[in-house]
C-alpha positions in Angstrom: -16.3 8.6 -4.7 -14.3 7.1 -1.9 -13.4 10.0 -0.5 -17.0 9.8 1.9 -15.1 6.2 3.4 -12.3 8.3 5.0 -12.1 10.2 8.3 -13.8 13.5 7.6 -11.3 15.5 9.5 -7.8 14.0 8.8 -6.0 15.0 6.0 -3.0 12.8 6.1 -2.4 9.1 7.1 0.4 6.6 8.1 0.8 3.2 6.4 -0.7 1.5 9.1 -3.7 3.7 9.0 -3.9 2.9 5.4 -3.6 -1.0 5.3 -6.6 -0.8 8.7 -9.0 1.1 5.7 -7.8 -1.4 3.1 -7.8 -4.2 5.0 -4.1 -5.2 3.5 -0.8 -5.7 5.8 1.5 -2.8 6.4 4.3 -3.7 4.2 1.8 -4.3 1.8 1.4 -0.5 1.7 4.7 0.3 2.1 5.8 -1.5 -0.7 3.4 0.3 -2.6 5.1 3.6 -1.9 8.4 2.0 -2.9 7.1 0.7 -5.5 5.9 4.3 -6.7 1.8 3.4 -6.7 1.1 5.3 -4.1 3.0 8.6 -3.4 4.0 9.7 0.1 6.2 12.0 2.2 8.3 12.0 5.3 7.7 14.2 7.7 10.3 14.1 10.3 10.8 10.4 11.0 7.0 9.2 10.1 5.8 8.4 6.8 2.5 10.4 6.0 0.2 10.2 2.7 -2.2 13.0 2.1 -6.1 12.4 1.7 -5.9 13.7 -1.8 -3.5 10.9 -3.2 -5.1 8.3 -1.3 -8.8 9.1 -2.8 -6.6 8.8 -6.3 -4.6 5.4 -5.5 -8.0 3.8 -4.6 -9.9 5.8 -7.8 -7.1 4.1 -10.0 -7.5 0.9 -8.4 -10.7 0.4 -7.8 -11.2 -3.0 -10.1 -8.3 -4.2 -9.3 -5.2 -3.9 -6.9 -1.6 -2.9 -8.2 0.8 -6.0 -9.6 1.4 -8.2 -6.6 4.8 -6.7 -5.4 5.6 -9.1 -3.0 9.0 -10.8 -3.0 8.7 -13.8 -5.5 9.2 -17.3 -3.8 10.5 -20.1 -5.7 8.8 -23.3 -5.2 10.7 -25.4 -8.0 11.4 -28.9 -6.2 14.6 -28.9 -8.8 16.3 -26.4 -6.6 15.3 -28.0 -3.3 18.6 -30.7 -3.6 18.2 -32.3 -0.4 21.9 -33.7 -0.8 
């Protein structure tokens, strides 16, 4: 299904190329792969993900993108003591 969206000839991608196809930042993605949603590899000193398991990640995600792993802010005024 979203496998016809991808580069026909490249069978691995960085995180950058990743967030460009999914329109989403790069630490977006990476935090993915921390957070274990989307598996990936290091080959030498670069960070690759094959086609395979990026046609899956979308596939599972399709409806709906993974829990919001960004790094929770608090905006409680109660802790904002200006004293």
């Amino acid at each position: 299904m979203f496998d016809n969206i991808l580069p026909a000839n490249q069978e691995f991608f960085s995180p950058a190329e990743i967030a460009e196809l999914l329109q989403v930042s790069s630490r977006t993605v990476q935090r993915w792969i921390n957070y274990g949603y989307l598996t990936a590899f290091r080959l030498a000193s670069t960070t690759r993900i094959q086609r395979d398991e990026l046609v899956t990640f979308m596939e599972t995600w399709q409806t709906a993108p993974p829990p919001d792993t960004s790094p929770a802010i608090k905006a409680d005024a109660s802790e904002c003591n200006p004293e």
